[in-house]
GUTI-943846 format. One record per residue (C-alpha): residue number from 0; z, y, x negated. Coordinates in nm, 3 decimals, always signed. Each point is the difference from the previous one (the first is absolute). Example, Ala and Ser with C-alpha at 12.3 -4.5 7.8 and 13.67 -1.06 7.14 Angstrom:
@vofi 0; z +0.780; y -0.450; x -1.230
@vofi 1; z -0.066; y +0.344; x -0.137
This chain:
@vofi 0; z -0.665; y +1.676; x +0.927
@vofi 1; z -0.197; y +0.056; x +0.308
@vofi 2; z -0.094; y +0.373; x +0.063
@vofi 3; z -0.226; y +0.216; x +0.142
@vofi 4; z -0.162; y +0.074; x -0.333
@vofi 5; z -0.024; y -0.425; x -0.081
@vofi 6; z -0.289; y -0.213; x +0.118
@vofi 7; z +0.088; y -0.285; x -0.138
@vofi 8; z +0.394; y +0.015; x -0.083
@vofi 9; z +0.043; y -0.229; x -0.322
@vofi 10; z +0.267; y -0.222; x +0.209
@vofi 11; z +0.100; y -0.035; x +0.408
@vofi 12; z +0.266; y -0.271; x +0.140
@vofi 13; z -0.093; y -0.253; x +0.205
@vofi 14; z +0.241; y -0.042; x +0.261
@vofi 15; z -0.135; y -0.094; x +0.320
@vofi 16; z +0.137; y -0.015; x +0.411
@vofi 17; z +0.111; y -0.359; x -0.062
@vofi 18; z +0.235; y +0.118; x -0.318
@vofi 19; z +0.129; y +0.296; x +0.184
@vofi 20; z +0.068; y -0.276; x +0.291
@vofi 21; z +0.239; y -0.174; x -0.202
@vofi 22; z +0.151; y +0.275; x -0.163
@vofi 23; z +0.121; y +0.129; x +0.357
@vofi 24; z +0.117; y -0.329; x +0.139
@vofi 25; z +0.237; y -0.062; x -0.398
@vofi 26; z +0.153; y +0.350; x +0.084
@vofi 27; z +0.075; y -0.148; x +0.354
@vofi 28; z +0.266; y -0.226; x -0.180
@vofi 29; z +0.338; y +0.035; x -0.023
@vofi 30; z -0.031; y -0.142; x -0.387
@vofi 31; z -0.188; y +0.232; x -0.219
@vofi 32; z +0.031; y -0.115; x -0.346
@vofi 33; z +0.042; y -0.372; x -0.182
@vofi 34; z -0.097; y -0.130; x +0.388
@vofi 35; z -0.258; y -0.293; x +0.078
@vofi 36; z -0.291; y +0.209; x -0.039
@vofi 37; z +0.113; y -0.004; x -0.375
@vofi 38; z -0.023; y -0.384; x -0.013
@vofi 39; z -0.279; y -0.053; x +0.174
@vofi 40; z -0.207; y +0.270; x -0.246
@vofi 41; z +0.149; y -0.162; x -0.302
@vofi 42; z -0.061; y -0.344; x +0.158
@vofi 43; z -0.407; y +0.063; x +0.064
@vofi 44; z -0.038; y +0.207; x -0.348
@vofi 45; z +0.144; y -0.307; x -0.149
@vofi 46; z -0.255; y -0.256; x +0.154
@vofi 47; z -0.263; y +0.277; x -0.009
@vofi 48; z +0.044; y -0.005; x -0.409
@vofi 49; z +0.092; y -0.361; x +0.000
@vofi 50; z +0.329; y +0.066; x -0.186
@vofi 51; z +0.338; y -0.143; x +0.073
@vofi 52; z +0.233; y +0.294; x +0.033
@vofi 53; z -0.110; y +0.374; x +0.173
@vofi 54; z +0.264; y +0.244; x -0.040
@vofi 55; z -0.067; y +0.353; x +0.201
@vofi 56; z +0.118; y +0.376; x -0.195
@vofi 57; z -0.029; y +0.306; x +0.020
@vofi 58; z -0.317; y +0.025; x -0.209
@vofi 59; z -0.181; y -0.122; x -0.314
@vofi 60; z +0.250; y +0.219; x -0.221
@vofi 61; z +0.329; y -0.151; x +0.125
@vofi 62; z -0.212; y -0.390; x -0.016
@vofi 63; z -0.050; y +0.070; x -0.349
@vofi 64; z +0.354; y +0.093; x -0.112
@vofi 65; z +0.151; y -0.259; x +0.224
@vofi 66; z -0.257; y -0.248; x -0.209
@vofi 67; z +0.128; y +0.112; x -0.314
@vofi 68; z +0.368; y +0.012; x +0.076
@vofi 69; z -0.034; y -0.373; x +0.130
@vofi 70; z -0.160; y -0.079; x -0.330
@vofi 71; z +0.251; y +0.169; x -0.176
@vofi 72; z -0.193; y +0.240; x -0.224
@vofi 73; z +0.309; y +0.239; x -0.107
@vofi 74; z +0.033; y +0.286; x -0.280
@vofi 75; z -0.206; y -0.035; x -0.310
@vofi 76; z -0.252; y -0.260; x +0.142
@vofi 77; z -0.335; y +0.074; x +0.018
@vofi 78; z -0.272; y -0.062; x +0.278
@vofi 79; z -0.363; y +0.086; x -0.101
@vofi 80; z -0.175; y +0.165; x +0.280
@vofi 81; z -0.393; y +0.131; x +0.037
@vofi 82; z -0.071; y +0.329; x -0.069
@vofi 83; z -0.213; y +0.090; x +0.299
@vofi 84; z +0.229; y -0.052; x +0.288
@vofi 85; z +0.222; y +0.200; x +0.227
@vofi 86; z +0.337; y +0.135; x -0.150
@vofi 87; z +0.157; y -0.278; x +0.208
@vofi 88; z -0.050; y -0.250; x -0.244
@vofi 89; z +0.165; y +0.208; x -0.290
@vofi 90; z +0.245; y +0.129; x +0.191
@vofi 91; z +0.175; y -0.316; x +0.179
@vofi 92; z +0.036; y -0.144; x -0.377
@vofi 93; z +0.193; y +0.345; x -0.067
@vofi 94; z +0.184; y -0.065; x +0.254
@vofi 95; z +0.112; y -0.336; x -0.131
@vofi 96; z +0.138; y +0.113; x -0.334
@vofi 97; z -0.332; y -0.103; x -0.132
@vofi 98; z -0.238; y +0.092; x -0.245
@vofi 99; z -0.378; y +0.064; x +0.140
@vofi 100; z -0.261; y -0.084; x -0.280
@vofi 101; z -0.352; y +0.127; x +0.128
@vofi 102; z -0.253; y -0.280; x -0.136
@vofi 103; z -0.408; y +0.097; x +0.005
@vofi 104; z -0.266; y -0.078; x +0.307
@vofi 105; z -0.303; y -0.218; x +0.003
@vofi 106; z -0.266; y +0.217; x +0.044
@vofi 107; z -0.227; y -0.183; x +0.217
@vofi 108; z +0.323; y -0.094; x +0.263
@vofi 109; z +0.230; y +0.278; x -0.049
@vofi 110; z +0.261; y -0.231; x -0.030
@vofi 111; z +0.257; y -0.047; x -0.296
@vofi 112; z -0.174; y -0.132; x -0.290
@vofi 113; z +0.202; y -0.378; x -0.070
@vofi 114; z -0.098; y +0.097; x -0.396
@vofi 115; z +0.131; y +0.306; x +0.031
@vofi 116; z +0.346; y -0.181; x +0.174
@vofi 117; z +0.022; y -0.189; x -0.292
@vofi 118; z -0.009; y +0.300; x -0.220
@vofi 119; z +0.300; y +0.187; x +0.114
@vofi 120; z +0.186; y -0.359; x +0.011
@vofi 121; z +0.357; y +0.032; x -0.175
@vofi 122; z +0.360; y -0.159; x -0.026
@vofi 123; z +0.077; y +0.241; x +0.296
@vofi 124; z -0.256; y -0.102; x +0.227
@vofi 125; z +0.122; y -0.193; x +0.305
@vofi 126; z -0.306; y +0.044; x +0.283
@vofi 127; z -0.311; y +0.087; x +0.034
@vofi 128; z -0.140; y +0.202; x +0.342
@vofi 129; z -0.347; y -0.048; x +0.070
@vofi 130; z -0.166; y +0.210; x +0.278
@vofi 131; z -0.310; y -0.102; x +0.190
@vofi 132; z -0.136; y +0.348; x -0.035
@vofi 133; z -0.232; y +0.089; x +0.322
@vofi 134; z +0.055; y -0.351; x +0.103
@vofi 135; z -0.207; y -0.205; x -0.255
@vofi 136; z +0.215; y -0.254; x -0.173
@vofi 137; z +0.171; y -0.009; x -0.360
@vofi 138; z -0.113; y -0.289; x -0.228
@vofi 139; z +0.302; y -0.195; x +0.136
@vofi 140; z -0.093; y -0.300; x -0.183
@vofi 141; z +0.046; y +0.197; x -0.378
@vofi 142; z +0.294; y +0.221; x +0.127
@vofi 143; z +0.175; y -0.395; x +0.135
@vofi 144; z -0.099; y -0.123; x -0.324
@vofi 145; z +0.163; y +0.314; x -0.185
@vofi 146; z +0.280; y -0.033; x +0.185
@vofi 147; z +0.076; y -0.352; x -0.091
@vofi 148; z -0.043; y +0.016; x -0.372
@vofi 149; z +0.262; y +0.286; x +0.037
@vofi 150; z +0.222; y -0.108; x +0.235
@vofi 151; z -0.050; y +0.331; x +0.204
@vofi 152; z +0.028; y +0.074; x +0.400
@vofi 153; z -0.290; y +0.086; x +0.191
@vofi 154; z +0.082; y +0.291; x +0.276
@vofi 155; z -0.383; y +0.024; x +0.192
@vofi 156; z -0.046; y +0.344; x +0.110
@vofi 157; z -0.188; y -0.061; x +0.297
@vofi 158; z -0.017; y +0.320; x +0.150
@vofi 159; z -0.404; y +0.034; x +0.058
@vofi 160; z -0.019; y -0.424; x +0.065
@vofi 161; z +0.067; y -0.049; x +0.339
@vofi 162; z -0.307; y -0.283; x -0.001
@vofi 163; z -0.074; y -0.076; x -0.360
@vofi 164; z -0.026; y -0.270; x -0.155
@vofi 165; z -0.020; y -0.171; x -0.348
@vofi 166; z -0.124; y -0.334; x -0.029
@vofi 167; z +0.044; y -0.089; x +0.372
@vofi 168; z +0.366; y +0.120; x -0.006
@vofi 169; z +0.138; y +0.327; x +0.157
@vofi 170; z +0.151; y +0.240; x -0.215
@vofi 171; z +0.354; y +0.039; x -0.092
@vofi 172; z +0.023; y -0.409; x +0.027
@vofi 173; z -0.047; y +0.011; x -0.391
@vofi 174; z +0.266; y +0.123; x -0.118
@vofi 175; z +0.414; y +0.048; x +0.087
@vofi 176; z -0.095; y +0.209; x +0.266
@vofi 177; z -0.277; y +0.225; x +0.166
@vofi 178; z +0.048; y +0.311; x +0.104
@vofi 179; z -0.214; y +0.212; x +0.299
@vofi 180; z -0.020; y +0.316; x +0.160
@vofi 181; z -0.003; y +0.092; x +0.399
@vofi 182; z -0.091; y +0.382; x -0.121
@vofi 183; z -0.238; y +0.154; x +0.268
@vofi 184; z -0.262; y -0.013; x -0.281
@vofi 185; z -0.008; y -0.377; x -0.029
@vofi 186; z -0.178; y -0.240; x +0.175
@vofi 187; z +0.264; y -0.119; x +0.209
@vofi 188; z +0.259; y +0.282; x +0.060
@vofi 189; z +0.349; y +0.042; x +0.207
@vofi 190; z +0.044; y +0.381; x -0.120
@vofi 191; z +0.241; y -0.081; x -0.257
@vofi 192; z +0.063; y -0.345; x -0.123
@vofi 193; z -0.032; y -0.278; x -0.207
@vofi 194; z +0.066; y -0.407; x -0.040
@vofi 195; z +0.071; y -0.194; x -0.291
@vofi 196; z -0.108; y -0.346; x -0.015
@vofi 197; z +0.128; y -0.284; x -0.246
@vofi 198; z -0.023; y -0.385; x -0.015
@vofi 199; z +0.377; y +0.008; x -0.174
@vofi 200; z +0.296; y -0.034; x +0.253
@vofi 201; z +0.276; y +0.143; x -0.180
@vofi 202; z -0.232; y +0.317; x -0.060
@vofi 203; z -0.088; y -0.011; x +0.378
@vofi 204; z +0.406; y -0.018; x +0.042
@vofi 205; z +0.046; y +0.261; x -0.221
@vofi 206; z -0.255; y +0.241; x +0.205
@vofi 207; z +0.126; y -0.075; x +0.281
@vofi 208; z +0.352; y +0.130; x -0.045
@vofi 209; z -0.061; y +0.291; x -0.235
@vofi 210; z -0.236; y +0.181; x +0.236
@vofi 211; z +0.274; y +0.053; x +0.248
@vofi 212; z +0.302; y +0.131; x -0.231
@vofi 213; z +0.060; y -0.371; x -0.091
@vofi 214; z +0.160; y -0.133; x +0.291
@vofi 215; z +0.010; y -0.335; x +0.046
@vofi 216; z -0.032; y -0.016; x +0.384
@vofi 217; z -0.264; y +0.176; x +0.184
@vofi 218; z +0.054; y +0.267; x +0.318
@vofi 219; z -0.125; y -0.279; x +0.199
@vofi 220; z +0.231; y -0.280; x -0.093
@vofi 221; z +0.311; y +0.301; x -0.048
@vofi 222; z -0.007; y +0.081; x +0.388
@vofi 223; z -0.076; y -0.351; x +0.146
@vofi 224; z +0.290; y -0.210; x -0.144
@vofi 225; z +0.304; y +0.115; x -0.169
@vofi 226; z +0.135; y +0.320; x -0.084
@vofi 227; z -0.288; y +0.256; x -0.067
@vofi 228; z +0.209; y +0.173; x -0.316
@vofi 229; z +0.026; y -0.365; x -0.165
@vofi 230; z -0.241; y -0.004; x -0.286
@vofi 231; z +0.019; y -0.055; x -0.356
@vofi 232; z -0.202; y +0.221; x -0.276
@vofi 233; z -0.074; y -0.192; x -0.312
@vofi 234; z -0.272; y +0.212; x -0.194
@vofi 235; z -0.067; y +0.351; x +0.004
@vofi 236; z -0.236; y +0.036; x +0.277
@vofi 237; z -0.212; y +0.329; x +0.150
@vofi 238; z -0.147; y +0.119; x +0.319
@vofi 239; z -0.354; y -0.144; x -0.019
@vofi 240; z -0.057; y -0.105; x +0.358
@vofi 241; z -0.291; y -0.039; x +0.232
@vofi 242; z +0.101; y +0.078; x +0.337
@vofi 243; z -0.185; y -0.179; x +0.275
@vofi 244; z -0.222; y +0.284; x +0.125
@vofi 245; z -0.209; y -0.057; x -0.325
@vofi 246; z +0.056; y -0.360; x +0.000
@vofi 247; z -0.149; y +0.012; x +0.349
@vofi 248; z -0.309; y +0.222; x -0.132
@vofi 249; z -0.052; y -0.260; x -0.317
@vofi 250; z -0.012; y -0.305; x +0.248
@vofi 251; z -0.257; y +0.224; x +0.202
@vofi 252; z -0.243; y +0.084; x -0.311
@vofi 253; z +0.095; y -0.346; x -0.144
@vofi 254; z -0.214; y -0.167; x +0.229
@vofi 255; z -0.327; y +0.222; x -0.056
@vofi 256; z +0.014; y +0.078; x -0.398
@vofi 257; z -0.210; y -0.299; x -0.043
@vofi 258; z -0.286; y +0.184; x +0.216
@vofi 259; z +0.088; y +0.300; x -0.140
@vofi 260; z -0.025; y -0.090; x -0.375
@vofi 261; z -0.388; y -0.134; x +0.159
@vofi 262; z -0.087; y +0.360; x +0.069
@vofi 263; z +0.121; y +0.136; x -0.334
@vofi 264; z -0.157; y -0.323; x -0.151
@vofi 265; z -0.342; y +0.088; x +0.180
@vofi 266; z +0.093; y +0.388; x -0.135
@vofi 267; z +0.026; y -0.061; x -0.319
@vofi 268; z -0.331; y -0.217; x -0.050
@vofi 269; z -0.204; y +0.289; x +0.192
@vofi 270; z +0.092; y +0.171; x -0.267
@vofi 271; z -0.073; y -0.191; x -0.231
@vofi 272; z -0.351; y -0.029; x +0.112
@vofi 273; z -0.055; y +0.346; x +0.038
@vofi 274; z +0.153; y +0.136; x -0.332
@vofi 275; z -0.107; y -0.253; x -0.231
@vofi 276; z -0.251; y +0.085; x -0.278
@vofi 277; z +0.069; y +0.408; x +0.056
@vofi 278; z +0.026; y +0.143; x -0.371
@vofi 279; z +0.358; y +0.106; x -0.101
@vofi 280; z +0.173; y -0.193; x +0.252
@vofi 281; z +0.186; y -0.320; x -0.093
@vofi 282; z +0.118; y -0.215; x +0.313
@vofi 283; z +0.330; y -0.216; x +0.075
@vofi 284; z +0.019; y -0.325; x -0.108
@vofi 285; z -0.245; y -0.251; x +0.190
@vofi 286; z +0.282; y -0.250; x +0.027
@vofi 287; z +0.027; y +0.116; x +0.388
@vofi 288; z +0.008; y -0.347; x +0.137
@vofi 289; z +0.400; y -0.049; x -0.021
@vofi 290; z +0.116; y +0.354; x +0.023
@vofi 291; z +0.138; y +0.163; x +0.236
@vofi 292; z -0.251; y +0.306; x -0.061
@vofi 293; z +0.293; y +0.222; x +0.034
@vofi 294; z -0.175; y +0.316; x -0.251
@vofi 295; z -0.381; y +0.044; x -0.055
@vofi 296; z +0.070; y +0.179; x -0.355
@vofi 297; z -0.351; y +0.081; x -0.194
@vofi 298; z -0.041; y +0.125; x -0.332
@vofi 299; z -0.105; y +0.317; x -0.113
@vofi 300; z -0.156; y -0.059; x -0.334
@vofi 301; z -0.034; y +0.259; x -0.290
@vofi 302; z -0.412; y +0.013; x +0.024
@vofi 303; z -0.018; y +0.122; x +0.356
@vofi 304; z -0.136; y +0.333; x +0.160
@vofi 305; z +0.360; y +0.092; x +0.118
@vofi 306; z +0.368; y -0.095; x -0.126
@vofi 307; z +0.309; y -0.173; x +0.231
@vofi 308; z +0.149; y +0.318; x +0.106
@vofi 309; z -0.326; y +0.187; x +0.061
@vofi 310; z -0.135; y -0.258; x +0.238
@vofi 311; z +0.329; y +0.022; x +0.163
@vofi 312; z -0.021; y +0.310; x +0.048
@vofi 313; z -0.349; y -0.023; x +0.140
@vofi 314; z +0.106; y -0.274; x +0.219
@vofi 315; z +0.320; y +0.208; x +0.097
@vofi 316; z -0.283; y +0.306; x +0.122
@vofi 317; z -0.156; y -0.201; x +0.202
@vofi 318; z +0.228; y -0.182; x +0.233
@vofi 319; z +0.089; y -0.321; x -0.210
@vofi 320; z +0.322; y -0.088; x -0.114
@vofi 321; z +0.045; y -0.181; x -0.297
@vofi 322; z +0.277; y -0.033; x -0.309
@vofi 323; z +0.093; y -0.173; x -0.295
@vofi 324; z +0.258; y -0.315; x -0.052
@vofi 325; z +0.189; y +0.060; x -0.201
@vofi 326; z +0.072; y +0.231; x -0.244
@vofi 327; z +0.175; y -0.238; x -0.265
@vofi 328; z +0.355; y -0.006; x -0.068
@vofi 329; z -0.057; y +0.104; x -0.331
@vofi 330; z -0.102; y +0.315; x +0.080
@vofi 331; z +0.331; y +0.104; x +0.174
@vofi 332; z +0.319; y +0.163; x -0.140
@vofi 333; z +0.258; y -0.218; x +0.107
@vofi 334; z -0.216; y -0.345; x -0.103
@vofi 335; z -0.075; y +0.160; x -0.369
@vofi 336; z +0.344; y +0.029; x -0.043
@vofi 337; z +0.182; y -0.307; x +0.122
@vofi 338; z -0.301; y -0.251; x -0.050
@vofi 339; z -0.147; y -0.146; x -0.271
@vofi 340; z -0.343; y -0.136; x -0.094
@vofi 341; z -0.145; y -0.197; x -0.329
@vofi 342; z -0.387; y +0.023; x +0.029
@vofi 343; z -0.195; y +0.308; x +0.073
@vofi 344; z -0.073; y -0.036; x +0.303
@vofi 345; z -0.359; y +0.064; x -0.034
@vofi 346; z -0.164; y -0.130; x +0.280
@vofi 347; z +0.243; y +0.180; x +0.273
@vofi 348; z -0.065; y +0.364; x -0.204
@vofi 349; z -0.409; y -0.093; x +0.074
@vofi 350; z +0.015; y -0.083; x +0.341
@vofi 351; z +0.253; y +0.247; x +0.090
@vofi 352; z -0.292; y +0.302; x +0.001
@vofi 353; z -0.237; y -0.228; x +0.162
@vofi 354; z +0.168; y -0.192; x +0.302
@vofi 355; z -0.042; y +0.128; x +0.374
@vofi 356; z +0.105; y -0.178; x +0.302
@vofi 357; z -0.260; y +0.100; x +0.353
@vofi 358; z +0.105; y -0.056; x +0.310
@vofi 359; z +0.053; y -0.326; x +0.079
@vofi 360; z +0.142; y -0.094; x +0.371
@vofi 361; z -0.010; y -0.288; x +0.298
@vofi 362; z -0.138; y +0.341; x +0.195
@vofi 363; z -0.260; y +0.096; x -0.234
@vofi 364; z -0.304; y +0.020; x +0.216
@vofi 365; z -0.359; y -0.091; x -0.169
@vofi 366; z -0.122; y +0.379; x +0.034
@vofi 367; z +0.292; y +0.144; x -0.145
@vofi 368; z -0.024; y -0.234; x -0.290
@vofi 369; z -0.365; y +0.086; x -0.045
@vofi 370; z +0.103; y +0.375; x -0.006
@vofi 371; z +0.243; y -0.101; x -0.321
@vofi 372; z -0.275; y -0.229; x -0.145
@vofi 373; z -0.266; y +0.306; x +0.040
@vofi 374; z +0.237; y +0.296; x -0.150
@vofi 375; z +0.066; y -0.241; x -0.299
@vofi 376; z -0.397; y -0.030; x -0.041
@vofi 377; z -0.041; y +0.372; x +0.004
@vofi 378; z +0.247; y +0.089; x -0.210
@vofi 379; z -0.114; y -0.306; x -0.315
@vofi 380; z -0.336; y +0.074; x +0.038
């Protein structure tokens, strides 16, 4: 957070006149919510990720248990998750009935380990969510291939991949669906929000009814033939709108997160030139090319001068934000006790003392980057 105290906060928005601009002229309308701002986000997030259905929520949470709902993943299945990732992930598949079963990382990615997927593979198991941790793609090619020779769903947590891309193809086109994040933190943000994309029209169907308790006609077509009240309900649905003041703002940043995912792009590899070969510190994976460079997370490794949390500290003293993603689910109370795990988990419990994200921002100006760069070189050296 930006204070008087913090030279370089670890995170600022970017939302800019032209944003505010539209926001002002969607709360002008008479419609606020499931309006044609709505459609015409979903309708440019679609071609913008070359998928054939865009379906606009509330957020990444309610995208995910929508997903699984559609999929049908009930009480007593089980979905194998990463371990490093945001309580989202666990929590929407507790939220289906389901069981979450926390598989191991790749070390070098920070992704879930396809090995490790296979490991935790049982009779139960019904999906498999794969995040693109800090925006560099899963091995989508072994997870597919998984997936096939078990006859398992894919759900693509695509929170951090607004602009990645596996083998020339945008996330969240892999599997059943792909799931992403408007949070102010992300690269492309409408406050709250979130939009599930899907190449499968009876899941698109599905999506599109369930976010708005289920009814099968919208506030648009209810007032502009018929009577208003006539409406049927044929699944359980829930109240995971977008209105059209954030579908207004996600049109708005829609059109500049290419240039924006530039400037972290250029970011990210001036760090990489300026922190390579400095003793203790392991960097991100180089595989920068097709990712949306949403986290610059470096390694802390157990030969340097200082630990994680004392170069945090240091960092913290003078002016620079930083933090850690994430602690893994493992680690809390209500994932030890209604999630399972059949490997050790190794890899995750390394990292986990070692990982810190810096600043990383459209905003982030060339001298307040060097500042970061220069406080991490005092404090290894």
């Amino acid at each position: 957070m930006k204070n008087k105290e913090m030279n370089v906060p670890f995170f600022l928005p970017f939302i800019d006149k032209s944003d505010i601009s539209e926001i002002k002229n969607a709360a002008l309308s008479t419609l606020l919510t499931n309006g044609p701002k709505l459609d015409r986000f979903e309708k440019q997030f679609q071609k913008f990720t070359n998928s054939k259905y865009a379906i606009g929520v509330s957020n990444a949470t309610s995208a995910l248990h929508i997903s699984l709902k559609a999929l049908e993943i009930s009480s007593g299945d089980e979905v194998i998750i990463p371990d490093l990732t945001f309580a989202a992930t666990a929590n929407s598949v507790l939220q289906s009935g389901a069981i979450p079963v926390i598989a191991d990382i790749d070390e070098e990615t920070l992704n879930i380990s396809p090995d490790s997927i296979i490991k935790n593979l049982s009779k139960k198991t019904k999906a498999i969510i794969p995040v693109h941790f800090a925006g560099t793609p899963c091995n989508m090619k072994e997870i597919v291939k998984i997936a096939k020779n078990h006859s398992l769903k894919i759900i693509e947590d695509c929170a951090h991949g607004i602009g990645t891309y596996f083998n020339k193809k945008h996330v969240g086109n892999f599997g059943d669906t792909g799931c992403f994040s408007f949070y102010p933190t992300k690269n492309l943000t409408t406050i709250e929000g979130g939009m599930i994309i899907t190449n499968n029209k009876k899941i698109a169907k599905y999506a599109h009814l369930v976010r708005n308790h289920g009814l099968t006609r919208t506030l648009i077509n209810r007032y502009s033939s018929g009577k208003p009240w006539e409406y049927d309900i044929e699944n359980i649905g829930y109240n995971y709108r977008i209105d059209e003041l954030r579908s207004a703002l996600g049109i708005s940043q829609l059109k500049k997160v290419k240039a924006l995912n530039k400037k972290r792009l250029k970011i990210y590899q001036y760090y990489n030139e300026k922190l390579k070969n400095m003793s203790g510190l392991i960097l991100p994976n180089k595989n920068y090319l097709n990712n949306s460079c949403h986290l610059y997370v470096v390694r802390i490794s157990s030969d340097a001068k200082i630990s994680r949390d004392k170069l945090f500290n240091y960092l913290q003293k003078n002016g620079i934000g930083s933090t850690v993603h994430y602690k893994p689910l493992h680690e809390f109370t209500l994932f030890k006790k209604y999630s399972i795990h059949r490997d050790e988990l190794s890899t995750t419990k390394k990292i986990y003392n070692e990982i810190l994200s810096l600043p990383l921002y459209p905003q982030l100006s060339k001298s307040k980057q060097n500042y970061v760069i220069e406080h991490i070189r005092k404090a290894l050296i």
